[in-house]
N, C-alpha and C positions, 0 to 999 in steps of 0.2 A: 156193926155192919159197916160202919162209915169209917172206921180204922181201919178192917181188913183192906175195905177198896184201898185206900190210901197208901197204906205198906206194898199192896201190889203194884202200885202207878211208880209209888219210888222205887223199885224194883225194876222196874221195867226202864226207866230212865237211864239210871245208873248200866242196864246192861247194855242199853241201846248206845249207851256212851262208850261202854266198852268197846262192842261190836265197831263203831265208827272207825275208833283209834286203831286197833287190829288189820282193818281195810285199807287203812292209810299205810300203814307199815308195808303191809304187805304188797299194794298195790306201784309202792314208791321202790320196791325191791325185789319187785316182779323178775326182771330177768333175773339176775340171781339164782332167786328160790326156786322159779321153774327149771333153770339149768341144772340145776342141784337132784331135784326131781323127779326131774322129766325121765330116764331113763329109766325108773323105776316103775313108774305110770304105763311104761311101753309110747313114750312119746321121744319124739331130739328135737332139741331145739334149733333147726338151723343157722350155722354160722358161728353158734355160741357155745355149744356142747364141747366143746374139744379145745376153747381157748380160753386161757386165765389171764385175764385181762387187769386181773386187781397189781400185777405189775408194773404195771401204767401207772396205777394210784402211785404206788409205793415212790416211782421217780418225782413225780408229779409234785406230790408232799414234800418230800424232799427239798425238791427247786423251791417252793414259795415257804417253806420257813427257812430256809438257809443260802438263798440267793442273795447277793449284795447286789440288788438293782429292782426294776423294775421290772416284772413280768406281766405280757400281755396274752391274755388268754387265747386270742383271737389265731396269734402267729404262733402260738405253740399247740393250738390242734392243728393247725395249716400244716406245720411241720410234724407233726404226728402221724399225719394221713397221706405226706410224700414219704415218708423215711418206710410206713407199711405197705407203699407200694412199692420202692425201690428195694427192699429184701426180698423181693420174690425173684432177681437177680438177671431178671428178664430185660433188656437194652429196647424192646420195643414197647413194654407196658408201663406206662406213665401215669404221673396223677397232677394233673394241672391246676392252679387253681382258675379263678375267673378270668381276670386277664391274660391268662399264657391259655384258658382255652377259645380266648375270643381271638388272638393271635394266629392260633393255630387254624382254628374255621376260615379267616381271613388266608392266611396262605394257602391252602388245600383249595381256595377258590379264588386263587390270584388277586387280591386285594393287598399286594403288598404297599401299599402307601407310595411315601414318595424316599428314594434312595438312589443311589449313585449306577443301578442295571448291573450286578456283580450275581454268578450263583456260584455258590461254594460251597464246597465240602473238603469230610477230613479226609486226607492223603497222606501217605508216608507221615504218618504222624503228629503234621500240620492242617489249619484249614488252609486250603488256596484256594485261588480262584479258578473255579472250572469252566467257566466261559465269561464272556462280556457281552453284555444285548445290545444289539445296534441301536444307534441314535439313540444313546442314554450317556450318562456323564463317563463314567467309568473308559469307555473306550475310547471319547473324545479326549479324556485327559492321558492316556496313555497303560493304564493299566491291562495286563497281559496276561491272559493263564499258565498257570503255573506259580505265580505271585505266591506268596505267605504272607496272609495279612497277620502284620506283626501291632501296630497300632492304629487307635482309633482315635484323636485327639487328643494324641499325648499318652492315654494310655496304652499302657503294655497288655495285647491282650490274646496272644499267640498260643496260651494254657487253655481261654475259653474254648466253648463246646461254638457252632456251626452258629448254635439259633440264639447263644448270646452277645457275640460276635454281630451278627443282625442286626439285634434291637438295637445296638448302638451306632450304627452305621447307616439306620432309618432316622427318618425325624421330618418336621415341618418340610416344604415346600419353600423353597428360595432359601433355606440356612446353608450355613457350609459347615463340611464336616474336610478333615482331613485324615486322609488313611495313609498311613505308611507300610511297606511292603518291605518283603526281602526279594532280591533277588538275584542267583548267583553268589550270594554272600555278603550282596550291599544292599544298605537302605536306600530306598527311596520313598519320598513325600509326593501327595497330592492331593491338592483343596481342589474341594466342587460342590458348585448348588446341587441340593437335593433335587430333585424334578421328579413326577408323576411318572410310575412303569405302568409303560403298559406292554401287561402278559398274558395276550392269547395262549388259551391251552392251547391249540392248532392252528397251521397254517398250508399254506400248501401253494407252490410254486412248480412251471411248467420248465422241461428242456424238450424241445419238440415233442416227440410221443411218448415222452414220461412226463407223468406227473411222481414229485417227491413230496408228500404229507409229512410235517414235524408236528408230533406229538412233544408236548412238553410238560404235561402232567394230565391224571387219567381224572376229570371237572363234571360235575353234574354234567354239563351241556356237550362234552367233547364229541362223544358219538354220533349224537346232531347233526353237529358241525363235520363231521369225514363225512355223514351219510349225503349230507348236501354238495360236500365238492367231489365225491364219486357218482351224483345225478348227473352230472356235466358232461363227466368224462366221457360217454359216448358221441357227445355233441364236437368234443374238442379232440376227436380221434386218440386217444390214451390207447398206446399198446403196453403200455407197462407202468409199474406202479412201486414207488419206495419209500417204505414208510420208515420214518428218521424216529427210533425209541432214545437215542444215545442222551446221557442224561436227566432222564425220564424217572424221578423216583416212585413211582404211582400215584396212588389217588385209591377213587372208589372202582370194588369191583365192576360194579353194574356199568360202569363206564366203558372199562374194557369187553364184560359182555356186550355193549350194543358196538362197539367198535368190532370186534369178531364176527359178529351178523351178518356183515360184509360179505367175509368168506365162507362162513363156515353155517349149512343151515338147519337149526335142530340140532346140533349136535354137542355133546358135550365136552367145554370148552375146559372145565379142570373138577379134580375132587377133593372134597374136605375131609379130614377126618379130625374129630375132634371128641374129648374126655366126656364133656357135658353136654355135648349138642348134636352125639352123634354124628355120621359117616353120611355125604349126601353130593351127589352132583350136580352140576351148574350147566347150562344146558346154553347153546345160543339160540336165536329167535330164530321162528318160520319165516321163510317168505321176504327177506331183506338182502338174501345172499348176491349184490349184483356187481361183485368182485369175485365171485366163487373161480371164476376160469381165467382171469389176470396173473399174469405175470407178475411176480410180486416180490421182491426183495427187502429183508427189517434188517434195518443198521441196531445195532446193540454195542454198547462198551460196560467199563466196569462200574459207572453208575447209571447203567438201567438196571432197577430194581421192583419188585413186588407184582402192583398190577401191568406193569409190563414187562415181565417176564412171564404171566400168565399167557399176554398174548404171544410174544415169540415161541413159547413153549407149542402153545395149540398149534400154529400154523404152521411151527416146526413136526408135529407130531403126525398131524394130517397132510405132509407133504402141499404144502398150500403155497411157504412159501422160501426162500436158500435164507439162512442168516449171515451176515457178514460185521467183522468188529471184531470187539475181543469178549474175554468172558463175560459173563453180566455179575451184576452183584450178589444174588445168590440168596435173596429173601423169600424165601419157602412158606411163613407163616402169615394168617390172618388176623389185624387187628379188629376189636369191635368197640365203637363207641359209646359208654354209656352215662346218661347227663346224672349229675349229682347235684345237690342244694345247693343255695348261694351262686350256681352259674358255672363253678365246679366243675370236672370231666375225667374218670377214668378211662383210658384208653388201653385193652386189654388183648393179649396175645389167646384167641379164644378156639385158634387151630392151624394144625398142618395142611397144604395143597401141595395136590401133586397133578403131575399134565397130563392130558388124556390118557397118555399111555401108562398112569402111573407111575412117572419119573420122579422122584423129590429132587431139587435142586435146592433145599435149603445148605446155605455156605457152599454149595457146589457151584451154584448158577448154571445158565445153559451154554453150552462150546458152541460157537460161531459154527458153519460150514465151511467157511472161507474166512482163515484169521487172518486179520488186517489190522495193523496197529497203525495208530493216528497219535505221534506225541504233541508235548505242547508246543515244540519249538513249528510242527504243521500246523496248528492252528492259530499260533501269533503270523505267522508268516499267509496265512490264509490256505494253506494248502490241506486238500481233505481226500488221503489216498482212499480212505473208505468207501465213499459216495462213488469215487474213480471206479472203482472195483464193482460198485453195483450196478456202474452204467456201461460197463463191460459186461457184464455176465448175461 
């Protein structure tokens, strides 16, 4: 009797050891085996079902038995996880790691530290400088738009992108940095202390009975801020109204909707449509409309882009308000933010908008009503036929 128990307890042990070991395999090879599976089951596995990833292995192995160096694991999933987001071939969908997306949160909310007051972007093939901000280093040391910034302390750096070009050009408070330009074909140098920007997304400045509001990026708080200096405006007799977008690369939608509010009430301000997320309208707020029947003119050139081209678009489409400038930049689509581990952030192209009426202006942009070119040689010189034209019309 006392053998039988015995033979069954070892029995049981040994299977129960087996069973363990099985659980572990299996468990440690889960996806896998479910992807393998799954479609048999009448299950998919999302994400995984359609991609063979053991390609990766195959480099991977590779590199760590036949690398002559040192490989850090750290920087080569980093670089894994930018290079599978840069093959989706998309120039707006990005994958940041933690510090380029704590950079980027900081720009989108004017945090940009302390630097010389330059904004730039790429042109003809160059970055330049597309304006200079007042009472910052850059314009007191002589720097002009149009400029190509060629170096940055010696380095050559006129091949980088806009935002790397930046970070080198930012730094401490009181150091100097020297940036050399071209211009016309010749270099020129100029050192200057870094010093704290400060970059209100909006502002807004009187010429008798216009008020002209510069929008200069679309900020959590920006709508706020128009909705309080159009409180005024009946106080301070405003018969007309020009809102400066020129330069303007967006921001967050919801910003431009509470900026639209203004004008336009209930109504819908633009449409999505999108693969995953469905087809849905965007709609402005009740009851805020107290620019609906102002006179109203939006400056645009060829860097206003995204959420304000949303609103030139609306105000263009609801006769609300004349556009004048030149084309705008012609960004059609919506990115969407989504946080990732370690502080991480892809930033994802997640759908097309089009303007109330249905217009797409991706790479099209929106046509002025009144084309008015402004080159650089009017804005080093201070001259801005644009603005001319809107306080004409």
């Amino acid at each position: 009797m006392w053998n039988e128990k015995k033979t069954n307890l070892g029995s049981a042990i040994v299977l129960s050891a087996i069973m363990l070991v099985v659980g572990l395999v299996i468990g440690m090879n889960w996806d896998s085996l479910f992807g393998g599976f799954a479609p048999y089951l009448g299950f998919s596995k999302q994400n995984n079902s359609d991609m063979n990833w053991s390609a990766l292995d195959e480099v991977y192995y590779k590199l760590t038995d036949s690398y002559n160096g040192e490989i850090k694991k750290d920087e080569l999933i980093e670089g894994a996880k930018k290079g599978l987001v840069d093959a989706v071939g998309d120039k707006y969908t990005v994958y940041m790691g933690a510090d380029d997306a704590e950079e980027f949160y900081n720009d989108l909310h004017g945090k940009v530290g302390s630097g010389i007051g330059v904004e730039m972007g790429l042109r003809d093939g160059y970055v330049r400088v597309l304006r200079t901000l007042p009472d910052n280093p850059a314009r007191a040391a002589g720097i002009l738009a149009g400029d190509i910034i060629y170096k940055v302390n010696d380095e050559e750096v006129y091949a980088m992108t806009t935002e790397e070009i930046s970070k080198r050009v930012r730094g401490e408070t009181g150091t100097e940095v020297t940036v050399t330009i071209v211009r016309d074909g010749q270099e020129k140098s100029f050192t200057m202390k870094r010093e704290a920007i400060n970059n209100v997304s909006a502002y807004v400045d009187y010429d008798g009975s216009t008020a002209i509001i510069t929008v200069t990026r679309f900020d959590n708080d920006t709508g706020v801020k128009v909705q309080q200096f159009a409180k005024d405006f009946s106080n301070k007799g405003i018969k007309k109204v020009i809102l400066d977008l020129r330069g303007n690369g967006g921001g967050y939608v919801s910003a431009a909707q509470d900026l639209l509010s203004l004008w336009l009430d209930g109504q819908v301000i633009l449409q999505t449509k999108s693969k995953h997320f469905g087809d849905t309208d965007t709609f402005a707020s009740n009851g805020k409309a107290i620019l609906k029947d102002m006179e109203t003119i939006v400056l645009v050139n060829g860097s206003t882009a995204s959420a304000s081209e949303i609103v030139a678009g609306a105000l263009q489409d609801y006769d609300k308000a004349k556009i004048v400038g030149e084309t705008t930049y012609g960004k059609g689509v919506v990115q969407q933010l989504f946080d990732l581990s370690q502080g991480s952030i892809v930033k994802v192209t997640t759908a097309e908008w089009l303007t109330p009426n249905g217009r797409s202006i991706n790479l099209e942009g929106i046509k002025p009503d009144y084309e008015v070119e402004r080159s650089y040689e009017d804005i080093n010189a201070m001259r801005d036929p644009q603005l001319q034209k809107a306080k004409e019309l």
